[in-house]
PDB file of N, CA, C and O in Angstrom:
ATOM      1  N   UNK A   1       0.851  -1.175   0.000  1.00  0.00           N
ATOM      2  CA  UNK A   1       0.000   0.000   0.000  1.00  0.00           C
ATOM      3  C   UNK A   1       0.893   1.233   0.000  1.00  0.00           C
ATOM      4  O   UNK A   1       1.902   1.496   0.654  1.00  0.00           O
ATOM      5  N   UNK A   2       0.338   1.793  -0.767  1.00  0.00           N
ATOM      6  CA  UNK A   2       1.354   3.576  -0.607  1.00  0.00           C
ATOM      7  C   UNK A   2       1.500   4.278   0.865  1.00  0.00           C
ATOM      8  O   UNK A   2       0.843   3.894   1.832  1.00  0.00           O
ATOM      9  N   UNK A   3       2.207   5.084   0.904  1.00  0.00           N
ATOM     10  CA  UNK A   3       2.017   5.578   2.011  1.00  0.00           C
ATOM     11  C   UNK A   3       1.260   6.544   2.176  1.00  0.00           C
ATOM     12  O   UNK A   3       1.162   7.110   3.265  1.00  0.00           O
ATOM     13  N   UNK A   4       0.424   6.983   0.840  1.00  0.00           N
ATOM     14  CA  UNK A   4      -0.609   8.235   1.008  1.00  0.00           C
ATOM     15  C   UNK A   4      -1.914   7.740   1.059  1.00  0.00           C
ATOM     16  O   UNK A   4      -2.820   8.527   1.334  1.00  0.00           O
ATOM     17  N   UNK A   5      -2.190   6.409   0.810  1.00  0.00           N
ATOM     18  CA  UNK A   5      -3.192   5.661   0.792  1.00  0.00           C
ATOM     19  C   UNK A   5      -4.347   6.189   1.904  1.00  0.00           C
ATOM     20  O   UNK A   5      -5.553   5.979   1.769  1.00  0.00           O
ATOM     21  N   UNK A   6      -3.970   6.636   2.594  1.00  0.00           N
ATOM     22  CA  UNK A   6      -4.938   6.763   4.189  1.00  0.00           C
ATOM     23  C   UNK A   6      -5.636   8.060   3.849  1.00  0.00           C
ATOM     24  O   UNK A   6      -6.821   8.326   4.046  1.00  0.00           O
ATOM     25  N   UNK A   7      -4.323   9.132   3.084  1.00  0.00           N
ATOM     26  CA  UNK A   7      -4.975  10.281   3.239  1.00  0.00           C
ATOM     27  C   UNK A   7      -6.558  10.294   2.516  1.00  0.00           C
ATOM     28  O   UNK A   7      -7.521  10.828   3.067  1.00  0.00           O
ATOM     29  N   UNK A   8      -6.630   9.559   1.098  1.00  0.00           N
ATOM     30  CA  UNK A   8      -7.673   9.425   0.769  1.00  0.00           C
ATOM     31  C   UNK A   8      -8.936   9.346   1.082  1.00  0.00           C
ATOM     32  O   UNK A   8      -9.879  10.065   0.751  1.00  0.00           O
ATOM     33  N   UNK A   9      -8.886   8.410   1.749  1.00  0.00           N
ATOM     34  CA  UNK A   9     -10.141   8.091   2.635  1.00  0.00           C
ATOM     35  C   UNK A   9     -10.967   8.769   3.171  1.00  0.00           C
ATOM     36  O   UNK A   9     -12.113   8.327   3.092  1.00  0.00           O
ATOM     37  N   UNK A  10     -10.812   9.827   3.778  1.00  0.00           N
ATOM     38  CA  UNK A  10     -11.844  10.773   4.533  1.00  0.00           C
ATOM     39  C   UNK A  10     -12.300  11.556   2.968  1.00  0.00           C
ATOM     40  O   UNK A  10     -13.358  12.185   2.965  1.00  0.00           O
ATOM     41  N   UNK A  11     -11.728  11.507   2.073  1.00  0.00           N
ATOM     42  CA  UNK A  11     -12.306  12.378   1.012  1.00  0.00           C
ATOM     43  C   UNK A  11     -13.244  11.566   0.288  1.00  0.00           C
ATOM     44  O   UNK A  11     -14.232  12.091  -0.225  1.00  0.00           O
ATOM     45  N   UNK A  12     -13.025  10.335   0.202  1.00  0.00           N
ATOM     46  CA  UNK A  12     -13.883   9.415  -0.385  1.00  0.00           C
ATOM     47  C   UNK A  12     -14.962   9.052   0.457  1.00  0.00           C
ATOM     48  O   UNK A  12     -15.772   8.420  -0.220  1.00  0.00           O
ATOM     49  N   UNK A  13     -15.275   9.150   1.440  1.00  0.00           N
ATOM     50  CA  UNK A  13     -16.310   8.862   2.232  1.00  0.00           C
ATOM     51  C   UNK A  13     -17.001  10.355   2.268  1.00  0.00           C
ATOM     52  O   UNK A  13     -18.164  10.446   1.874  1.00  0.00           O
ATOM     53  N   UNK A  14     -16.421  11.335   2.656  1.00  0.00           N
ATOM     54  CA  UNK A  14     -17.412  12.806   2.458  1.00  0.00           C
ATOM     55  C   UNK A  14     -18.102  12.485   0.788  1.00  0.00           C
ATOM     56  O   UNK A  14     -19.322  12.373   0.667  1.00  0.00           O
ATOM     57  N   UNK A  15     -17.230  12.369  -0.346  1.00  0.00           N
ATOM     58  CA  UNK A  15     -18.101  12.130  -1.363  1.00  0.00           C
ATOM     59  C   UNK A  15     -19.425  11.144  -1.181  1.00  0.00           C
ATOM     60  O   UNK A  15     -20.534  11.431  -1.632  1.00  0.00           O
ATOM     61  N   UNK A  16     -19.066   9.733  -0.321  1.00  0.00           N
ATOM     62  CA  UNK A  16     -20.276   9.201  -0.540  1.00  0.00           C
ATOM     63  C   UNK A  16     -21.306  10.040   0.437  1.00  0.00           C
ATOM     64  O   UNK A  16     -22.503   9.886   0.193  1.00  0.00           O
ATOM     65  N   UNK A  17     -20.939  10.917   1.525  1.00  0.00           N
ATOM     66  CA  UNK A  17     -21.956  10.914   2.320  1.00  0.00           C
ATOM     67  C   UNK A  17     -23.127  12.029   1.232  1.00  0.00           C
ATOM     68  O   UNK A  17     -24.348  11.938   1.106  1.00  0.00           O
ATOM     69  N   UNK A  18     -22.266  12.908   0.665  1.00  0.00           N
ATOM     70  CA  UNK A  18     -22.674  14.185  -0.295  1.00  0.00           C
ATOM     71  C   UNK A  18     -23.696  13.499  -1.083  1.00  0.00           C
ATOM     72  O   UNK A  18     -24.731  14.142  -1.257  1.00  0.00           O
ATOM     73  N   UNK A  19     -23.631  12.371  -1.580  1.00  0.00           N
ATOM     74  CA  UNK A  19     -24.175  11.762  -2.656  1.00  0.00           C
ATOM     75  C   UNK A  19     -25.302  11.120  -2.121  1.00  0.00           C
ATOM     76  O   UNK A  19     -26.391  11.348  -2.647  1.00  0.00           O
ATOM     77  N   UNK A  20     -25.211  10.222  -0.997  1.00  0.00           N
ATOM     78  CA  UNK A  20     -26.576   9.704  -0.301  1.00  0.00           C
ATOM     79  C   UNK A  20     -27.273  10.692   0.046  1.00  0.00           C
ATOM     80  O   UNK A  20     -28.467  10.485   0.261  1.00  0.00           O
ATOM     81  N   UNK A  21     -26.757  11.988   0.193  1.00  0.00           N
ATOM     82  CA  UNK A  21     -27.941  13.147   0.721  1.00  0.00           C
ATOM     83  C   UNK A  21     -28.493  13.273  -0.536  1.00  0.00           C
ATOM     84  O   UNK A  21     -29.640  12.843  -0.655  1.00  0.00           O
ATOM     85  N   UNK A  22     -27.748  13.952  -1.895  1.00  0.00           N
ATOM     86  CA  UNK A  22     -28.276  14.404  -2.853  1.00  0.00           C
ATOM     87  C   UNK A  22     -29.492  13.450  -3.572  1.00  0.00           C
ATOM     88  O   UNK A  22     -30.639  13.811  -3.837  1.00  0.00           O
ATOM     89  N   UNK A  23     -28.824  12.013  -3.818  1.00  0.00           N
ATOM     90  CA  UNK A  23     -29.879  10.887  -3.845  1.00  0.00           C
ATOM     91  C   UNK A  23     -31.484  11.244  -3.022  1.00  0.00           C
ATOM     92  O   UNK A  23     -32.615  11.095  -3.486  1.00  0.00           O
ATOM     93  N   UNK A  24     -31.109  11.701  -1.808  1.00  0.00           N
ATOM     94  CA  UNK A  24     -32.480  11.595  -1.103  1.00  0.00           C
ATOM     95  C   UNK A  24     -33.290  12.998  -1.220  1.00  0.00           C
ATOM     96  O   UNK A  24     -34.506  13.086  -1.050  1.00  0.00           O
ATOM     97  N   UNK A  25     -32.509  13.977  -1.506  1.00  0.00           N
ATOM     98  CA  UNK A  25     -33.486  15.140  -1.693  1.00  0.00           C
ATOM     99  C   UNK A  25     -34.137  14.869  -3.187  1.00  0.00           C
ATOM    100  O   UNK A  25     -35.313  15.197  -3.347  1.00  0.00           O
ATOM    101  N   UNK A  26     -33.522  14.372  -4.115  1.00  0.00           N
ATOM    102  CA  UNK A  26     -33.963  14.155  -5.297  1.00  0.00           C
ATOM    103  C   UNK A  26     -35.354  13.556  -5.278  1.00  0.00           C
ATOM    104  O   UNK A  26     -36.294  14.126  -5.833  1.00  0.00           O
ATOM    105  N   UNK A  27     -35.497  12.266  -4.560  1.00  0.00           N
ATOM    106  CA  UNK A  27     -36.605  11.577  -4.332  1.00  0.00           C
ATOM    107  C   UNK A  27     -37.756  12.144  -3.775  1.00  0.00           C
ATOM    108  O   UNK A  27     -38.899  11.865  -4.138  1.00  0.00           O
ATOM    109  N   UNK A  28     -37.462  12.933  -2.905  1.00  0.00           N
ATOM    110  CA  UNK A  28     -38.290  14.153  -2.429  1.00  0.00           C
ATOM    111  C   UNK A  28     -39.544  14.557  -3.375  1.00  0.00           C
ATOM    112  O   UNK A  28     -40.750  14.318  -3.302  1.00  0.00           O
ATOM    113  N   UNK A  29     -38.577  15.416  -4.474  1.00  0.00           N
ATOM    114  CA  UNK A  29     -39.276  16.191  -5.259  1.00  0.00           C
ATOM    115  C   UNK A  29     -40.458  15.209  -6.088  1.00  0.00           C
ATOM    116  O   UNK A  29     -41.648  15.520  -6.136  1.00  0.00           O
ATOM    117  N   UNK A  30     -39.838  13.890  -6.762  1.00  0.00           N
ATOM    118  CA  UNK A  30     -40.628  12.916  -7.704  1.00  0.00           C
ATOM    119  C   UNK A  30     -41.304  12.726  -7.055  1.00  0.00           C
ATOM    120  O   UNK A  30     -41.159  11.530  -7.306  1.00  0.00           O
ATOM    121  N   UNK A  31     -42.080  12.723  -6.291  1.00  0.00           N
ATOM    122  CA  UNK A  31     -43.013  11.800  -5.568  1.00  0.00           C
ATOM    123  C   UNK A  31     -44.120  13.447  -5.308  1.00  0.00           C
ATOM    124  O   UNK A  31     -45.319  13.234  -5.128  1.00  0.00           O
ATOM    125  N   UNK A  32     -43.738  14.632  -5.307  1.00  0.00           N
ATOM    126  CA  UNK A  32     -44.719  15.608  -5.012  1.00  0.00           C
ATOM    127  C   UNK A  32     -45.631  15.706  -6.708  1.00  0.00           C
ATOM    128  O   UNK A  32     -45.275  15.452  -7.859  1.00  0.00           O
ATOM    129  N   UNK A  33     -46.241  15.941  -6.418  1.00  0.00           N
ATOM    130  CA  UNK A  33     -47.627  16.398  -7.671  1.00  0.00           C
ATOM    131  C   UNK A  33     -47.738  17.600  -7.983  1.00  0.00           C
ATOM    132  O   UNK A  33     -48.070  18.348  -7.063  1.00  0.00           O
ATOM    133  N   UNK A  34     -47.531  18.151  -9.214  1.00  0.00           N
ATOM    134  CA  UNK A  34     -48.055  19.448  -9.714  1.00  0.00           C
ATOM    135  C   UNK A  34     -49.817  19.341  -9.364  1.00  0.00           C
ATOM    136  O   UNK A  34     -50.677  18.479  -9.548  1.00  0.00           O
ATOM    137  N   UNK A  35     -49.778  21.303  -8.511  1.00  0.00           N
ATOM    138  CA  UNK A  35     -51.342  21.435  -8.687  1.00  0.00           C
ATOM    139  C   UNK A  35     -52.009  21.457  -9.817  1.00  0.00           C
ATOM    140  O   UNK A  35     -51.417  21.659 -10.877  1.00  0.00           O
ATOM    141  N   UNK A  36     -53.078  21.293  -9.771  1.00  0.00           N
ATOM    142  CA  UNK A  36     -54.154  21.072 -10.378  1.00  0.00           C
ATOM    143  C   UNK A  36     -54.229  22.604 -11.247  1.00  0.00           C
ATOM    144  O   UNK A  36     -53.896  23.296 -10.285  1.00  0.00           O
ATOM    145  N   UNK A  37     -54.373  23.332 -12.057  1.00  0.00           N
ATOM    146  CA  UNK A  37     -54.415  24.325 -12.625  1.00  0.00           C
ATOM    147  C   UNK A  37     -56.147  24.878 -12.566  1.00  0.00           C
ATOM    148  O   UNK A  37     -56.996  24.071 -12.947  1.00  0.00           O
ATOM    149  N   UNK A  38     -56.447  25.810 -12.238  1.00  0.00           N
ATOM    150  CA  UNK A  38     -58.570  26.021 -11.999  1.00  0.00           C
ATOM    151  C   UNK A  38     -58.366  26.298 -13.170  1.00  0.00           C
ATOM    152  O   UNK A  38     -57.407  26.616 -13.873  1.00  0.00           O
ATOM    153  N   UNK A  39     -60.035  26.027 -13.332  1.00  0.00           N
ATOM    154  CA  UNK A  39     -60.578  26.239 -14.922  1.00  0.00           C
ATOM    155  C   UNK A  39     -61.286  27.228 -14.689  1.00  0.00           C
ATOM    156  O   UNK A  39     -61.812  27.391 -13.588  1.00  0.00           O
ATOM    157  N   UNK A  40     -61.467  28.335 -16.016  1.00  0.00           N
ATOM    158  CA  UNK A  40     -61.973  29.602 -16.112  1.00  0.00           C
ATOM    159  C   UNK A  40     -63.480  29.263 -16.368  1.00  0.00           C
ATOM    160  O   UNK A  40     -63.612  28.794 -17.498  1.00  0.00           O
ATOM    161  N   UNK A  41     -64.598  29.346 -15.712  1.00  0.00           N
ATOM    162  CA  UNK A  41     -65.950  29.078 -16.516  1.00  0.00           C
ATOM    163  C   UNK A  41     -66.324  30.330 -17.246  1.00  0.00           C
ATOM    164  O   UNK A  41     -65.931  31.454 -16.932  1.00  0.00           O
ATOM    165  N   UNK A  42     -67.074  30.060 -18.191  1.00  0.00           N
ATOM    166  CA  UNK A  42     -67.272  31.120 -18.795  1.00  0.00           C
ATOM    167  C   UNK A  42     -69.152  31.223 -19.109  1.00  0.00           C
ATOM    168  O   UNK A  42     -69.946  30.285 -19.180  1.00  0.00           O
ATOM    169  N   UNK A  43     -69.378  32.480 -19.223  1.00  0.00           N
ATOM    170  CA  UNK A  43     -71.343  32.113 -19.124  1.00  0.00           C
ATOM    171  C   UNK A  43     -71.489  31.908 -20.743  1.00  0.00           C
ATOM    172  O   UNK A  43     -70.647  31.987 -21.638  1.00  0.00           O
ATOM    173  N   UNK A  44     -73.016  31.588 -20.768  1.00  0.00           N
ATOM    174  CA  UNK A  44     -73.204  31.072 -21.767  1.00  0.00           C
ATOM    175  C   UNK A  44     -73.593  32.265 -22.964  1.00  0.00           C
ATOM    176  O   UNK A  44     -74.290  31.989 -23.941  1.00  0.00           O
ATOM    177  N   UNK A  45     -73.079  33.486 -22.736  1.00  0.00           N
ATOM    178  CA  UNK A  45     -73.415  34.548 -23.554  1.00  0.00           C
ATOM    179  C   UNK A  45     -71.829  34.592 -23.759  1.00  0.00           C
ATOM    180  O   UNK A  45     -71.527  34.319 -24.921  1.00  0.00           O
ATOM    181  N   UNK A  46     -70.763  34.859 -22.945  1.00  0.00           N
ATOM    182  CA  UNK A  46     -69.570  34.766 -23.477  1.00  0.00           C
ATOM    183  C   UNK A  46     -69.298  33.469 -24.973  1.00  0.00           C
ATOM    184  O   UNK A  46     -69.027  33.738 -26.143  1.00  0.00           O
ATOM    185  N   UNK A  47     -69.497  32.134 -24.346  1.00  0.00           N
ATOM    186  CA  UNK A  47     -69.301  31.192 -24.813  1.00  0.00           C
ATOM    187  C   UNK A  47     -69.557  31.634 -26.647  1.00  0.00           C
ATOM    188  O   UNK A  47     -68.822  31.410 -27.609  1.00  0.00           O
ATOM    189  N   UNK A  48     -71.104  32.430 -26.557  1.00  0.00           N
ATOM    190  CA  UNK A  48     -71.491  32.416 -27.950  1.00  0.00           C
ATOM    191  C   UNK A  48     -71.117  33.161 -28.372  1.00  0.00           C
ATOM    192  O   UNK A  48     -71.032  32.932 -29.579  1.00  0.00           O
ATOM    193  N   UNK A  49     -70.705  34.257 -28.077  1.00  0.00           N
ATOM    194  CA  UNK A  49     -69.880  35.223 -28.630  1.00  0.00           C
ATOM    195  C   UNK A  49     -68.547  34.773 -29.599  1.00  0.00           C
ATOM    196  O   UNK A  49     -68.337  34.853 -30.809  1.00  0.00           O
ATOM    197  N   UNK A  50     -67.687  34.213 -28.343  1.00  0.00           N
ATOM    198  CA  UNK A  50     -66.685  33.500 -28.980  1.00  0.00           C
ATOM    199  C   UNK A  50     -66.840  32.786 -30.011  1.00  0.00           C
ATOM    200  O   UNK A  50     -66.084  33.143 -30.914  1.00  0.00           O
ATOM    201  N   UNK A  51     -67.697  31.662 -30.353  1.00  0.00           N
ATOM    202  CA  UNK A  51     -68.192  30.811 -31.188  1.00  0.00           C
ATOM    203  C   UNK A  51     -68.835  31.835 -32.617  1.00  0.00           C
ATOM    204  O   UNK A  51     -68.776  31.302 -33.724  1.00  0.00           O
ATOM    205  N   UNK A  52     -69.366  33.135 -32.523  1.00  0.00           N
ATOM    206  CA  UNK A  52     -69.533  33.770 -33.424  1.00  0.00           C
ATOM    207  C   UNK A  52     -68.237  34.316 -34.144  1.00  0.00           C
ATOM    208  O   UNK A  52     -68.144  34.404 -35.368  1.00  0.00           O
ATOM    209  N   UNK A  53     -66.809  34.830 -32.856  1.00  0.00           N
ATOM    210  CA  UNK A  53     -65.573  35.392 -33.758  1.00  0.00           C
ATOM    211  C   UNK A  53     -64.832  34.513 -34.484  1.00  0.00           C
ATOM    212  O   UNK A  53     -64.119  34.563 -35.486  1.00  0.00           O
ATOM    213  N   UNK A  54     -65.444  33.139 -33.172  1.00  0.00           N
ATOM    214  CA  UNK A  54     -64.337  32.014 -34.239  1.00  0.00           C
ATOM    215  C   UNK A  54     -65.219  31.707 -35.877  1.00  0.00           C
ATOM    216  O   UNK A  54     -64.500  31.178 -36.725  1.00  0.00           O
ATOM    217  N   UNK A  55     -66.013  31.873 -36.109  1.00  0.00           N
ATOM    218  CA  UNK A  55     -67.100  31.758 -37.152  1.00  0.00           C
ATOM    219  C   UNK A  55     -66.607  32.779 -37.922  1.00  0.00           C
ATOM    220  O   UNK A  55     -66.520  32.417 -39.095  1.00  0.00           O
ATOM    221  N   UNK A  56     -66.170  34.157 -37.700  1.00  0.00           N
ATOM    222  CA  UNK A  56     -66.110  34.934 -38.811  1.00  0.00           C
ATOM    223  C   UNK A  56     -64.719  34.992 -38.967  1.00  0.00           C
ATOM    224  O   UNK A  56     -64.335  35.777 -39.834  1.00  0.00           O
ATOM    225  N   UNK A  57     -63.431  34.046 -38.043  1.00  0.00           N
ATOM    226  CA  UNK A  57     -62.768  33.805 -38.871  1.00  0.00           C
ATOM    227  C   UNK A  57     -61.660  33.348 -40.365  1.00  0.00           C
ATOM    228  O   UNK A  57     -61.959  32.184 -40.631  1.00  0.00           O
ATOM    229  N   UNK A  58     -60.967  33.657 -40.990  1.00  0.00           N
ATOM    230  CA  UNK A  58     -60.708  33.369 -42.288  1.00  0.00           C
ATOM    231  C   UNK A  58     -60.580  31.509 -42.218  1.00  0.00           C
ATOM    232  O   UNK A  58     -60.360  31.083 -41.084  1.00  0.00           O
ATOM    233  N   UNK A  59     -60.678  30.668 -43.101  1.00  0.00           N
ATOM    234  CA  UNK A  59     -60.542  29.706 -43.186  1.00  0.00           C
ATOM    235  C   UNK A  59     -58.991  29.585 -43.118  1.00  0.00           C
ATOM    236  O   UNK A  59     -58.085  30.249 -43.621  1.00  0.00           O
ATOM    237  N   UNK A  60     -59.030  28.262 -42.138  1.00  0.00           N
ATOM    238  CA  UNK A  60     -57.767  28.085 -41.703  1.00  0.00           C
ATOM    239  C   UNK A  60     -56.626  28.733 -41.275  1.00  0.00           C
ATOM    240  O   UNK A  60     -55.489  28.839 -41.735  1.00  0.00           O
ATOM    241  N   UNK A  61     -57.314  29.232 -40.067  1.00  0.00           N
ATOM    242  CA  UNK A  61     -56.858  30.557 -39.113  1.00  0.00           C
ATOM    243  C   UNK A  61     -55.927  29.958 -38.366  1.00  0.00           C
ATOM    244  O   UNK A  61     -56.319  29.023 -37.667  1.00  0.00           O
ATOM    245  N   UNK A  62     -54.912  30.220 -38.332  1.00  0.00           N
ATOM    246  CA  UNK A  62     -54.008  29.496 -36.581  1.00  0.00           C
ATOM    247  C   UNK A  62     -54.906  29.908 -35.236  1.00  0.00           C
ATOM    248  O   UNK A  62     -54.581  29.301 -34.216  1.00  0.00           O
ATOM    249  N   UNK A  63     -55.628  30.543 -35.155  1.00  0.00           N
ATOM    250  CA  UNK A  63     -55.992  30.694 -34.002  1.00  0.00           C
ATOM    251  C   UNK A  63     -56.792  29.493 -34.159  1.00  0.00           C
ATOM    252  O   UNK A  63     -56.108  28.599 -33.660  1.00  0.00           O
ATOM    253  N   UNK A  64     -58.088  28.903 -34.671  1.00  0.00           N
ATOM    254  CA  UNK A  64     -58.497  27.480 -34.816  1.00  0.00           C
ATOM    255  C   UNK A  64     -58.109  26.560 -34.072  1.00  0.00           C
ATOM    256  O   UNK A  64     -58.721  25.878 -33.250  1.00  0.00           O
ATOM    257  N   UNK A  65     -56.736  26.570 -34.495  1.00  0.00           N
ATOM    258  CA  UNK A  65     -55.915  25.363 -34.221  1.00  0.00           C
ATOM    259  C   UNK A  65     -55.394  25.086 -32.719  1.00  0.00           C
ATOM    260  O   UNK A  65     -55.119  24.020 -32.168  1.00  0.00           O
ATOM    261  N   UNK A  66     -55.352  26.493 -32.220  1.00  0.00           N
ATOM    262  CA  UNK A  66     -54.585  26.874 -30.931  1.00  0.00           C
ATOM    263  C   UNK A  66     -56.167  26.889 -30.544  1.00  0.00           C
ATOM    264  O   UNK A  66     -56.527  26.125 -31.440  1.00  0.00           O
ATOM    265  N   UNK A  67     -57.362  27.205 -29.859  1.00  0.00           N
ATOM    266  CA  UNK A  67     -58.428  27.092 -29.687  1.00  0.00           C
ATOM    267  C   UNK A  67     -58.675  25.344 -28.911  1.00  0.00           C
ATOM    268  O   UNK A  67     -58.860  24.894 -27.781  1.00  0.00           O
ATOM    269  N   UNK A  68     -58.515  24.725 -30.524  1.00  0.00           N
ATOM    270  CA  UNK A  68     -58.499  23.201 -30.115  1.00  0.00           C
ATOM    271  C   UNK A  68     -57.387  22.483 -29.089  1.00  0.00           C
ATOM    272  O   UNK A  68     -57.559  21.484 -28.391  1.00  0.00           O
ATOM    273  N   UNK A  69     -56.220  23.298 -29.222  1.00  0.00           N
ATOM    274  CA  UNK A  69     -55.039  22.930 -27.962  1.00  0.00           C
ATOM    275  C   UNK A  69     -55.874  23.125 -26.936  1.00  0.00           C
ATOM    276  O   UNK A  69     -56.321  22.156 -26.322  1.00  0.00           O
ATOM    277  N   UNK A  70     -56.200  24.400 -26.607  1.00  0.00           N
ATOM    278  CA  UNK A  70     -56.627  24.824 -25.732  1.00  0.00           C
ATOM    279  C   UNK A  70     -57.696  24.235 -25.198  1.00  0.00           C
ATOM    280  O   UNK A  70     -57.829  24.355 -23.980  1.00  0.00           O
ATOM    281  N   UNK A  71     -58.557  23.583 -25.842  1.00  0.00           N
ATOM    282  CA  UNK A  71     -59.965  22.660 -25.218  1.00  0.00           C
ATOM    283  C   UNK A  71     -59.284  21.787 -24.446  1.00  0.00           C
ATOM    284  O   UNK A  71     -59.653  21.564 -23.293  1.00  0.00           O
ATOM    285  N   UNK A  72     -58.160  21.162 -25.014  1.00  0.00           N
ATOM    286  CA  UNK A  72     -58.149  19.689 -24.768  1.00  0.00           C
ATOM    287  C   UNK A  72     -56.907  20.029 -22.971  1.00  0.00           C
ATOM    288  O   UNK A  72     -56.603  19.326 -22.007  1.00  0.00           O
ATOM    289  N   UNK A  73     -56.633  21.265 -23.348  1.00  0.00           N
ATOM    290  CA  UNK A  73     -55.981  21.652 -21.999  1.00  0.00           C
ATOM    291  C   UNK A  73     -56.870  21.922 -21.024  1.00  0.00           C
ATOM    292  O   UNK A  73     -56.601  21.692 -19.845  1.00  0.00           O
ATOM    293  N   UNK A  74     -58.077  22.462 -21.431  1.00  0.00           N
ATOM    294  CA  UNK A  74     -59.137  22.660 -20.362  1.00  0.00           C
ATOM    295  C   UNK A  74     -59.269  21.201 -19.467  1.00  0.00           C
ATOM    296  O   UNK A  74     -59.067  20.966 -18.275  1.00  0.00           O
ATOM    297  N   UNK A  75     -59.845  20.052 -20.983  1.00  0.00           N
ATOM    298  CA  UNK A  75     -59.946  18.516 -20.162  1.00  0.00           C
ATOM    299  C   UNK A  75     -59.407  18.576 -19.494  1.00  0.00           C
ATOM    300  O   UNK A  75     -59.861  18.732 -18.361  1.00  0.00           O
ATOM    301  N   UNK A  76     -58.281  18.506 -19.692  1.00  0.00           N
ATOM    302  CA  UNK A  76     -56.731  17.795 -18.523  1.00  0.00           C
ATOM    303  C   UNK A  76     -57.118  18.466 -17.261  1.00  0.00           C
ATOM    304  O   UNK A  76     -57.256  17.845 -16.207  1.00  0.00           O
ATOM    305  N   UNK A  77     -57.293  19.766 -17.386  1.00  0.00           N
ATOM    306  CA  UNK A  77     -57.303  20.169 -16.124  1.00  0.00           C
ATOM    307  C   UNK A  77     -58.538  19.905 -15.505  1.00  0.00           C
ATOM    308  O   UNK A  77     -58.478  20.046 -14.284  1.00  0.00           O
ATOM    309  N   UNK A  78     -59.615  19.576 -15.930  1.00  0.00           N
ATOM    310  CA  UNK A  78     -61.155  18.977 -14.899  1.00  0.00           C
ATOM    311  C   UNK A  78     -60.934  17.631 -14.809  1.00  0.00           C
ATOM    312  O   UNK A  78     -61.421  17.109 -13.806  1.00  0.00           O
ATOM    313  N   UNK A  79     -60.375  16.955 -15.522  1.00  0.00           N
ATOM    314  CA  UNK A  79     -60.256  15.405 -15.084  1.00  0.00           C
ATOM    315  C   UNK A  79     -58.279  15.460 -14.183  1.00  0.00           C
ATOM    316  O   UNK A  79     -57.963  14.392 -13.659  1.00  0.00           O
ATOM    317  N   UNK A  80     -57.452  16.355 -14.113  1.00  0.00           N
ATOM    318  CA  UNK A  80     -56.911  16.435 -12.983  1.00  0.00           C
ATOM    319  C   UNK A  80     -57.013  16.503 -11.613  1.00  0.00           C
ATOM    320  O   UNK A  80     -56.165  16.254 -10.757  1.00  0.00           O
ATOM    321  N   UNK A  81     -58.222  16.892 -11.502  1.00  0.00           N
ATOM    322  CA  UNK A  81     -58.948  16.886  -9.916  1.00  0.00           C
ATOM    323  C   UNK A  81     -58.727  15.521  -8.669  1.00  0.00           C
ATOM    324  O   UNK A  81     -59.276  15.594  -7.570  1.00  0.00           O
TER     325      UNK A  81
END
């Protein structure tokens, strides 16, 4: 064995202790749940409104498209509950 062999040791064990901590805060976080995001209700005179601008939009509007993202983000968030 070298004769510096010893000094090592306390440095190699602070690494493992550093590492079993970091290991365990990590686990921490995976296991917590993003909240739930609230859903905006909207009345049923808004609703038609909207449904009239999206109507007098040009055919094949990007907003359309982003609209339909947006529904299916609403789902997620009422069946996230």
């Amino acid at each position: 064995m070298k004769s510096n062999a010893r000094c090592w040791t306390p440095q190699a064990a602070a690494l493992l202790i550093v590492m079993l901590l970091l290991s365990a805060c990590a686990m921490v976080g995976s296991e917590q749940q993003a909240p739930c995001p609230p859903v905006v209700q909207y009345t049923s005179a808004e609703q038609a409104r909207a449904a009239d601008e999206v109507d007098a939009l040009p055919e094949g509007a990007m907003v359309v498209r982003m609209l339909g993202d947006f529904a299916v983000l609403r789902d997620q968030a009422r069946a996230c509950k």
